[in-house]
C-alpha positions in Angstrom: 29.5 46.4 -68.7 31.0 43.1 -70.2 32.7 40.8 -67.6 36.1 40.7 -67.6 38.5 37.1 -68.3 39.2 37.3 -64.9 35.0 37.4 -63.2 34.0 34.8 -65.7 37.1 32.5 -64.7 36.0 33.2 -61.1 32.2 32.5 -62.1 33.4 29.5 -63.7 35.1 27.9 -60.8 32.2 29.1 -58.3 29.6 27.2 -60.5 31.9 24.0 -60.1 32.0 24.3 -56.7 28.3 24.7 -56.7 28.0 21.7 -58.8 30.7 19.6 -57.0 29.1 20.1 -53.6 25.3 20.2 -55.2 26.3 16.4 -56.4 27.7 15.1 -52.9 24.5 16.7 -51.1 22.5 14.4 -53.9 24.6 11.2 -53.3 23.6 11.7 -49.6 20.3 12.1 -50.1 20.2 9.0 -52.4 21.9 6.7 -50.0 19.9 8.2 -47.3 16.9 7.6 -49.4 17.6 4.2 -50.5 18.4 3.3 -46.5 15.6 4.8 -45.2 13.6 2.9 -47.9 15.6 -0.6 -46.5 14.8 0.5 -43.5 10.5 0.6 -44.0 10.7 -2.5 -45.7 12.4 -4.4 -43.5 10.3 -2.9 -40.8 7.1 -3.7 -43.0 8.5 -7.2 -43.0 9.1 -7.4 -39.2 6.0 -6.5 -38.2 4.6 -8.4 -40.4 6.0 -11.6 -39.1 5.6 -10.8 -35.5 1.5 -9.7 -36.0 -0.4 -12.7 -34.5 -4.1 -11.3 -33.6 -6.3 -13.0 -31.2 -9.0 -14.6 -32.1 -10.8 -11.8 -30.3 -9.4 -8.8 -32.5 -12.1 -10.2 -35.0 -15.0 -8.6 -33.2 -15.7 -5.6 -34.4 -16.9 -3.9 -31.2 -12.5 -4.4 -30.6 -11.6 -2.7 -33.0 -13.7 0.6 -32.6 -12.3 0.2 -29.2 -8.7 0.5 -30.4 -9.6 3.2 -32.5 -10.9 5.4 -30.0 -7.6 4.7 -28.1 -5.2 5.9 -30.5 -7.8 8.4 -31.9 -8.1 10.4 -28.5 -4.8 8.9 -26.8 -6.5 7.4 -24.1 -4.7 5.4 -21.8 -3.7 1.4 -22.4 -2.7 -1.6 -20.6 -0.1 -4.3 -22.4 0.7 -7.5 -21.1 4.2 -8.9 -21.6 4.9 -12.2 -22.0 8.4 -13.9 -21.6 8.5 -17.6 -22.5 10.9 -20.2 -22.3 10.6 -22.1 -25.4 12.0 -25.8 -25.5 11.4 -28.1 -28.8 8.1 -30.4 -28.6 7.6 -27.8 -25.2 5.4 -24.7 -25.8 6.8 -23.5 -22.7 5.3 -21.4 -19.4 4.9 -17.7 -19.2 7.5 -17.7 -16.5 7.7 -13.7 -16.9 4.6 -12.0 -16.6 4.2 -7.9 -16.7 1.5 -5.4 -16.9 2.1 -2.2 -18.7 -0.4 0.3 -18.2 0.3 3.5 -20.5 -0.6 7.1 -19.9 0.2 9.3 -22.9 -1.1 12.4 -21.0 1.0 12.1 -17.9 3.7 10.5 -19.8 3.9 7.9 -17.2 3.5 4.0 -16.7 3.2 1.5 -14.2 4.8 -1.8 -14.4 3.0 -4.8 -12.5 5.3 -7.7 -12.2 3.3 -11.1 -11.8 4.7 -13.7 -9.9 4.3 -16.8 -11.9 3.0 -18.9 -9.5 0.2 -16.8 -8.0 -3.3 -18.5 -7.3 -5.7 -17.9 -9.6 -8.6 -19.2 -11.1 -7.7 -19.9 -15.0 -11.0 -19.8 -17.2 -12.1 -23.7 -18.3 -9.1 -25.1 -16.0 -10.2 -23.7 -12.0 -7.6 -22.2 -9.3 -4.4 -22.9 -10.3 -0.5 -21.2 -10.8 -1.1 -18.4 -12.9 1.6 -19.3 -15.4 -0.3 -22.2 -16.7 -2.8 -20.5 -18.3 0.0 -19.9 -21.2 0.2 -23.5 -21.3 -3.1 -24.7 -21.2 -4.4 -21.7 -24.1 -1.4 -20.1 -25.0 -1.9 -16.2 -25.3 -5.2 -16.0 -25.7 -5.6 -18.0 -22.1 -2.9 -15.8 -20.7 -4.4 -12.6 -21.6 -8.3 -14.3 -20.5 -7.2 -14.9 -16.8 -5.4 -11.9 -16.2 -7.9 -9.7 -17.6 -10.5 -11.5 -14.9 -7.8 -11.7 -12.2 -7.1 -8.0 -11.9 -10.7 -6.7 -13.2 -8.7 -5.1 -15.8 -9.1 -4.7 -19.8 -5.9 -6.0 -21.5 -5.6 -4.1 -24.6 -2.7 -5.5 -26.3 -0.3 -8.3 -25.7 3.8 -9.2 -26.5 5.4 -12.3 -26.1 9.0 -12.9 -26.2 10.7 -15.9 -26.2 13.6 -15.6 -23.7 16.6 -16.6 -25.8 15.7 -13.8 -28.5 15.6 -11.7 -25.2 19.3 -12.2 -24.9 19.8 -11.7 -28.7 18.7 -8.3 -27.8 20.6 -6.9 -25.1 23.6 -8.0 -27.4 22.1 -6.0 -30.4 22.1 -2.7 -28.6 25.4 -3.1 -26.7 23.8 -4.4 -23.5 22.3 -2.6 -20.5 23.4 -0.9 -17.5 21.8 -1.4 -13.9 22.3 -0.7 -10.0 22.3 -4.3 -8.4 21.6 -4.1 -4.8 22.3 -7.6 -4.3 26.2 -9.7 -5.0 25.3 -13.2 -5.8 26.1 -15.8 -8.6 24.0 -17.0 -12.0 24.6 -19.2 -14.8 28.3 -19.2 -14.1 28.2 -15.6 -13.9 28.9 -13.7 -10.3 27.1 -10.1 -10.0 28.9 -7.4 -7.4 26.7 -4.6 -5.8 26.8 -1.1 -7.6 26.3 -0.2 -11.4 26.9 -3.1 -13.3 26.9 -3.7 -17.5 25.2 -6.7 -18.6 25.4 -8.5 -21.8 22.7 -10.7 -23.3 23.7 -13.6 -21.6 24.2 -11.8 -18.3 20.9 -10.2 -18.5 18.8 -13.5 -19.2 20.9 -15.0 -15.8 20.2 -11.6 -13.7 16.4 -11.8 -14.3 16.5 -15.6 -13.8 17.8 -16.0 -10.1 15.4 -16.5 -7.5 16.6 -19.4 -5.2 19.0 -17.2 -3.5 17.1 -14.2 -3.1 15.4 -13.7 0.0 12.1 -12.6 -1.2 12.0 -15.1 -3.9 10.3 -14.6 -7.0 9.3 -11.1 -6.1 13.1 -10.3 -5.9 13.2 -11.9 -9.1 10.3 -9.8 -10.4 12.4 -6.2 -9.4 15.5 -7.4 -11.3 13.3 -8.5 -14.5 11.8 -4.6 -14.0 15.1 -3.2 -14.0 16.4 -5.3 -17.3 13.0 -4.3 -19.0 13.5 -0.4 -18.3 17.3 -0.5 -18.5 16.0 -2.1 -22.3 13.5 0.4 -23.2 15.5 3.1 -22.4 18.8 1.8 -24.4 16.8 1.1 -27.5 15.1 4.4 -27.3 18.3 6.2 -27.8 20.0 3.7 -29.7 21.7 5.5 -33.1 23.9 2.5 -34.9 22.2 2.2 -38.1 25.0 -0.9 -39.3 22.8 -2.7 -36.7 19.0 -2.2 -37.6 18.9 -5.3 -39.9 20.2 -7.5 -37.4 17.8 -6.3 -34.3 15.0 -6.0 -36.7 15.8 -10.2 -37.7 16.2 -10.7 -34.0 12.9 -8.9 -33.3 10.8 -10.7 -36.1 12.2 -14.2 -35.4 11.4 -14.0 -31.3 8.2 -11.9 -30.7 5.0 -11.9 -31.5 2.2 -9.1 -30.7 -1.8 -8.0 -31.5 -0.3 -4.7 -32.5 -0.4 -3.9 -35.8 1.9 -1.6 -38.3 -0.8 1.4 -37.8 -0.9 0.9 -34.0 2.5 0.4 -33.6 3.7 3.9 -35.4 1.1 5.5 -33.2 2.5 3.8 -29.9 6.0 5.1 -30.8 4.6 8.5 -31.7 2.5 9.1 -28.6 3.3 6.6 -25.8 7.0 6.3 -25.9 6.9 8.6 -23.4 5.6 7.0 -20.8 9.0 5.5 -20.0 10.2 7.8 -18.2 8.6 7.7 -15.5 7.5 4.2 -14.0 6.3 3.4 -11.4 6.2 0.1 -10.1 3.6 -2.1 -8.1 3.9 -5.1 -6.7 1.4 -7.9 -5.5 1.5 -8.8 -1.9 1.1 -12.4 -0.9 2.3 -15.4 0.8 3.3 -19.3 0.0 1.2 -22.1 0.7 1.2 -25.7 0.0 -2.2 -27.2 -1.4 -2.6 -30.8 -2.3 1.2 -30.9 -2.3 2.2 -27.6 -4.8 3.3 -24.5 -3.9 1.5 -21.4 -4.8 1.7 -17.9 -3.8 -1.7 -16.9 -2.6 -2.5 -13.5 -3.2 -6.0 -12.0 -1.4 -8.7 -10.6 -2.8 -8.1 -7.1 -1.1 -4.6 -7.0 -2.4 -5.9 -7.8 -6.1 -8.5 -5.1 -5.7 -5.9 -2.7 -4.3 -4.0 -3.0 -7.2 -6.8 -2.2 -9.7 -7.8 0.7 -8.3 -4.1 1.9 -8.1 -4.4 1.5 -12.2 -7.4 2.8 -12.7 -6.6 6.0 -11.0 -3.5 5.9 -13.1 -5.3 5.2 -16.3 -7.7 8.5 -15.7 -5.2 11.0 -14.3 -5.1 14.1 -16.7 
């Protein structure tokens, strides 16, 4: 039976619509395209900039080892450097934290360092931990904590501290629970939930002289800013901003990891974060030959090991 004027007008108008919404759907998927393709590159070019190996991921006997990680998702341990970079000053690692991963109980624990723990630096003899960064840079850093704790480093990050604040401001800050009112930088901090910019952030983590347990108190307020961090830019969706955290990112960190490794990580380690657990290491001051250093005994080091290991096997 022959359609009549009135079906093929209707068929008409159906096929435009077809065509009219077929063409936005296209337009979508080109832009999409063509962002998610700005979006790899840049990445590419990120990681790119911030991949500084150590002079130990040459040995090949390394890299079968990473392999095997990522191959059969076995547990890691990353050691975080924050530095505070000053022109014709390489800086001290005046942050140091251990991240040890578990992608089967989705779980980590965080180790905060206090900087001036008493250790014996590979080459150099007993002195503040920090000044391994300064002595050998990252490849030191990653040396004396590796024979301090007993423990295999398996990848490093270090940030310089400025970038840091750069950051927080990229992803609209962080939120924490401060326990403790006091005053920063200019800045004063009340008790409760607070929002911190970048700026805010880099003076939270920063106080010690007024906390009553010193650098260990400082050490808990760098682990909240870190987690509050992690858990902001796991869920942050403002795609106007990638370029600009991606150039912060590039310009102020530098990490062994890899493009591969780092896809991997994000794939089956992200997460870990939630639900940390953090350690910390038990000591006391003490003045030798005039310095200060926070001596730490060899109990309490071994304590902590075996608190990771155990963590790094669990099932």
């Amino acid at each position: 039976m022959a359609e009549s004027r009135v079906e093929k007008k209707q068929g008409k108008k159906k096929r435009k619509w077809l065509y009219w919404v077929g063409g936005i759907i296209l337009g979508i998927l080109l832009i999409g395209g063509g962002f998610l393709s700005y979006v790899y590159d840049k990445i590419g070019d990120t990681v790119s900039s911030m991949h500084d190996p150590l002079e130990r991921d040459n040995d090949p006997n390394r890299q079968k080892e990473i392999e095997s990680i990522f191959k059969d998702k076995k547990s890691m341990n990353v050691l975080l450097l924050g530095v505070d970079q000053r022109a014709g000053d390489k800086g001290r690692s005046d942050t140091m934290i251990l991240l040890s991963l578990n992608p089967h109980t989705d779980s980590m624990i965080m180790l905060s360092i206090p900087r001036d723990t008493y250790v014996n630096i590979p080459g150099r003899g007993m002195d503040k931990i920090n000044h391994a960064y300064a002595f050998g840079d990252v490849e030191l850093s990653v040396q004396t904590v590796e024979e301090a704790f007993d423990l295999p480093i398996h990848f490093y990050s270090r940030v310089n501290m400025e970038g840091f604040q750069q950051g927080i401001d990229a992803i609209g800050g962080v939120t924490i629970n401060n326990e403790q009112q006091f005053s920063q930088g200019g800045t004063n901090f009340s008790e409760g939930q607070i929002h911190l910019n970048g700026k805010e952030a880099l003076d939270y983590i920063r106080m010690r002289k007024n906390d009553p347990r010193g650098d260990l108190g400082r050490n808990e307020r760098q682990r909240k800013v870190i987690t509050a961090s992690l858990n902001e830019a796991a869920s942050f969706s403002s795609i106007t901003k990638v370029g600009e955290i991606l150039n912060i990112v590039g310009g102020n960190v530098k990490t062994d990891l890899n493009m591969g490794n780092m896809q991997n990580l994000f794939t089956n380690y992200l997460g870990t974060r939630n639900n940390i657990k953090t350690l910390e290491l038990n000591g006391s001051g003490q003045t030798i030959g005039g310095v200060w250093y926070y001596i730490v005994p060899d109990s309490e080091f071994e304590r902590v090991t075996t608190e990771i290991n155990n963590h790094m096997e669990e099932k």
